[in-house]
Backbone bond lengths (Angstrom), bond angles and torsions (degrees), N, CA, C in turn:
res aa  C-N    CA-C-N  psi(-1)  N-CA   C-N-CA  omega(-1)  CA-C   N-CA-C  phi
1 X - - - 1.447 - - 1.522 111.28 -
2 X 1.481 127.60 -36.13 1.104 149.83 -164.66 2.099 96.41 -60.44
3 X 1.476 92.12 -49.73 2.050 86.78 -176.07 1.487 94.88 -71.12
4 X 1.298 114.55 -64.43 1.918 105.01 167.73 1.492 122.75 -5.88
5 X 1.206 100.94 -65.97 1.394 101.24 172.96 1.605 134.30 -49.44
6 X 1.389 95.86 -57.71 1.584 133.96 162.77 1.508 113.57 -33.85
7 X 1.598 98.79 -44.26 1.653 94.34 -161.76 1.636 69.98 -94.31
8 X 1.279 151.69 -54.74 1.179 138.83 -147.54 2.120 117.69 -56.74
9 X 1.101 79.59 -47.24 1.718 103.37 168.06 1.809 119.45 -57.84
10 X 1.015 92.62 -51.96 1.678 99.82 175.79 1.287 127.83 -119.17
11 X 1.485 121.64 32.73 1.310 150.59 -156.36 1.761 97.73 -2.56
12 X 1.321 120.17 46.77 1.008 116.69 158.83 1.789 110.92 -106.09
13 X 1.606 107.30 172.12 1.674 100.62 163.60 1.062 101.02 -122.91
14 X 1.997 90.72 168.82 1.645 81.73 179.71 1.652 108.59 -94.62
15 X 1.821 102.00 -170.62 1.555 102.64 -160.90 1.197 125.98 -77.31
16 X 1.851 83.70 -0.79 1.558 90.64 -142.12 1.569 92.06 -115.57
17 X 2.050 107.74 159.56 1.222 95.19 179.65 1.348 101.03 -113.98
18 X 1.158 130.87 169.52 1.774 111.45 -166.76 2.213 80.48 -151.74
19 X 1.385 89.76 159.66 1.482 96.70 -165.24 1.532 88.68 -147.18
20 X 1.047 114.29 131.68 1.912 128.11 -175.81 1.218 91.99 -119.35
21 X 1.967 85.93 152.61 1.570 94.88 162.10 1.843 95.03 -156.81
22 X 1.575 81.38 159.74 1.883 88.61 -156.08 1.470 117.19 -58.16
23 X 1.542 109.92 -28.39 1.511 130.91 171.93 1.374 131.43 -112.77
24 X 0.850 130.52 145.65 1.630 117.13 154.71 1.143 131.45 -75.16
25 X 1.539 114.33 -8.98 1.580 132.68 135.15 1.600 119.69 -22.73
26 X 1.435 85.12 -66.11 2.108 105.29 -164.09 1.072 89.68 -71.35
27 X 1.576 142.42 -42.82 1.565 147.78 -165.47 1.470 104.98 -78.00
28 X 1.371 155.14 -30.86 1.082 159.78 109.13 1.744 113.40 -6.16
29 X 1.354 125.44 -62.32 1.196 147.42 -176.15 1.197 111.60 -49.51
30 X 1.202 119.23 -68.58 1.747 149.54 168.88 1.355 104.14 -67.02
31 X 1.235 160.73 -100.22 1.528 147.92 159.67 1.753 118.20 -48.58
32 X 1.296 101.08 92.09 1.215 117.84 175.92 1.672 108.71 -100.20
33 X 1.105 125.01 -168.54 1.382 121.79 -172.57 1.161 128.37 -71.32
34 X 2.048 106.90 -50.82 1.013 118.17 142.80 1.631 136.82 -16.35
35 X 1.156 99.05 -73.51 1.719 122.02 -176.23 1.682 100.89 -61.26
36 X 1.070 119.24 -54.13 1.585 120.06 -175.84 1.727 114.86 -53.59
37 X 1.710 103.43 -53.80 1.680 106.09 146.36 1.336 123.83 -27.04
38 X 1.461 129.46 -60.10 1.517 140.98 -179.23 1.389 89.27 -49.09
39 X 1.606 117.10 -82.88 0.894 121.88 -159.17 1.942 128.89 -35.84
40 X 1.416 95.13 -58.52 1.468 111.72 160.74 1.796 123.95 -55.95
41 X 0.833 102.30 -23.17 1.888 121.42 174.21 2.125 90.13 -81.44
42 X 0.872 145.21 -51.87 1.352 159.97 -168.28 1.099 124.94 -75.22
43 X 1.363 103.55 -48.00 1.746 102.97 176.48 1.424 124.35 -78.16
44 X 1.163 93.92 116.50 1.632 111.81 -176.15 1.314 118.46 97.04
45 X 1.590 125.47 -10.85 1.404 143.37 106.27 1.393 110.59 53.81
46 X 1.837 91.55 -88.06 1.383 116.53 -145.49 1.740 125.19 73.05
47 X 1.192 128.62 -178.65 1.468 119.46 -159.83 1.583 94.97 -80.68
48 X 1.560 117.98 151.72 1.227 113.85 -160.11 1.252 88.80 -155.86
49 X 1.501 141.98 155.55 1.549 143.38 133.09 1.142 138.21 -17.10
50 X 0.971 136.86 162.63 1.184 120.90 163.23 1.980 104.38 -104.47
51 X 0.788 106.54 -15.92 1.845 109.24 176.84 1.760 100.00 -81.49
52 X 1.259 107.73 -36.09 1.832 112.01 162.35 1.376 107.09 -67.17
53 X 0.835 147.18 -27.47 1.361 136.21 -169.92 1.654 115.02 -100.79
54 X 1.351 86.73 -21.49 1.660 82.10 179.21 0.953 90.64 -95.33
55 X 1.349 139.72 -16.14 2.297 125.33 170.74 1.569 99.66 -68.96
56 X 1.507 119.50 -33.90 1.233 99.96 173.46 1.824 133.67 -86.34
57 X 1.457 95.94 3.15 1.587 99.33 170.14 1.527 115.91 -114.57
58 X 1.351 81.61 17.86 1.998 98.75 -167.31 1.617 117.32 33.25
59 X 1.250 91.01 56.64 1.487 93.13 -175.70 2.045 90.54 -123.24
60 X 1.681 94.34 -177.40 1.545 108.95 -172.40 1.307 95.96 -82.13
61 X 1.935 107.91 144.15 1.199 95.19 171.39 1.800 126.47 -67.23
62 X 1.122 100.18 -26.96 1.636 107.99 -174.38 1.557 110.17 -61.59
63 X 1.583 112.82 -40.51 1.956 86.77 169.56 1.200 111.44 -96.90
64 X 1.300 120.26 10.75 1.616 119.88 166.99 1.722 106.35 -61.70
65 X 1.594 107.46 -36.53 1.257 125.36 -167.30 1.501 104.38 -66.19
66 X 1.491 95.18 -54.27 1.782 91.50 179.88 1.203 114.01 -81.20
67 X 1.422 138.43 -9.21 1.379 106.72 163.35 1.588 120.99 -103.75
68 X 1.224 106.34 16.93 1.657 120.86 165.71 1.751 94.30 -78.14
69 X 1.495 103.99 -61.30 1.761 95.87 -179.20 1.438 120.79 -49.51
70 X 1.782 123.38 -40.98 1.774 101.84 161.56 1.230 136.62 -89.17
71 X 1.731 114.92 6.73 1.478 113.58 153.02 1.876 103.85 -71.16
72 X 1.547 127.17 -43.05 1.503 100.60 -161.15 1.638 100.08 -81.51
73 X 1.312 120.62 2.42 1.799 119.15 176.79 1.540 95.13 -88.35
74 X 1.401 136.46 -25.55 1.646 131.74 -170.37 1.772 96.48 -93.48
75 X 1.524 112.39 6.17 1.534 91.38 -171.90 1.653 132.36 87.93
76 X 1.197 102.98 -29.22 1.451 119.56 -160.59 1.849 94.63 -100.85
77 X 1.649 125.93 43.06 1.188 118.44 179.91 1.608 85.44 -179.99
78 X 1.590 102.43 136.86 1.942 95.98 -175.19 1.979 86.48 -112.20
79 X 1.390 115.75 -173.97 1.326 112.21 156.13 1.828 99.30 -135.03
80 X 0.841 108.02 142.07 1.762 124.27 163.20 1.147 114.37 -59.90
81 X 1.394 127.95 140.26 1.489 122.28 142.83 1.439 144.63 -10.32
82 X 1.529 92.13 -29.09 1.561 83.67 -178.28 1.804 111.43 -133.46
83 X 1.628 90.35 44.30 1.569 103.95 176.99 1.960 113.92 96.89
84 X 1.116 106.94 -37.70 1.453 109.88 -176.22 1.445 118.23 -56.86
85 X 1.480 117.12 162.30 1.629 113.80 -175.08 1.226 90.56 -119.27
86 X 1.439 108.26 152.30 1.627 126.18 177.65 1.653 116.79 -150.81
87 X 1.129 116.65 126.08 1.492 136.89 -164.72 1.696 99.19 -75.76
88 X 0.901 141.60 106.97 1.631 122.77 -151.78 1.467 90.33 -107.06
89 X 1.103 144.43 10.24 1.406 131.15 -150.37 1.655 82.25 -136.13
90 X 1.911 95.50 149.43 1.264 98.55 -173.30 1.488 103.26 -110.26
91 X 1.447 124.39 23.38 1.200 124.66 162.38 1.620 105.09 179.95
92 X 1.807 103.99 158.24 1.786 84.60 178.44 1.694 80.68 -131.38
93 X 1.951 101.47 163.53 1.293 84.59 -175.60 2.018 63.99 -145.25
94 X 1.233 90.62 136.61 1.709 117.85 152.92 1.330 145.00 -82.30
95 X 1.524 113.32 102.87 1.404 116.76 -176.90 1.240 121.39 -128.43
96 X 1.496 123.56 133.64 1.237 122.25 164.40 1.965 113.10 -161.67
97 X 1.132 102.89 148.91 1.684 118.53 -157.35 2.392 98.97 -95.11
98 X 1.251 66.94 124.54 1.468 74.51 164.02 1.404 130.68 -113.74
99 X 1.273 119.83 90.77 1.366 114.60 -174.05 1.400 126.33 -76.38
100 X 1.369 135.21 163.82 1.117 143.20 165.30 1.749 123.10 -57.04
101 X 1.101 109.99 141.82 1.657 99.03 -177.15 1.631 95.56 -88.76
């Protein structure tokens, strides 16, 4: 709510794109080891294949496929016009608070 505000006040936005998730469960779930590999193989990339990307993680293309499909459903993966995937963000940084019961 806090950038809401921010952008509301100074009709600017901010730079940044930020992507939540309800748990650190679901955030675990969705960036798994695999996927974080992709991810890090990608950023800064530029738009790439997905049959290129799995030569570059030497992995199969077919679960390259499915875990390209729940990075671009989490947001955290765009696709191009003409089929390619692209990491659009020029860095990701991970946060979440663990409180005491």
């Amino acid at each position: 709510m806090a950038d809401f505000v921010h952008a509301w006040q100074t009709g600017k936005p901010q730079k940044t794109a930020r992507i939540s998730f309800a748990s650190p469960e679901l955030l675990w779930q969705v960036l798994t080891a695999k996927r974080w590999e992709l991810l890090k193989t990608l950023c800064g990339a530029g738009p790439v294949s997905i049959r290129e990307t799995a030569r570059r993680v030497e992995r199969d293309v077919k679960a390259v496929h499915g875990d390209v499909t729940a990075l671009l459903n989490a947001g955290l993966l765009d696709r191009t016009d003409d089929g390619r995937i692209v990491f659009p963000f020029d860095a990701v940084k991970v946060e979440f608070l663990l409180h005491a019961a």
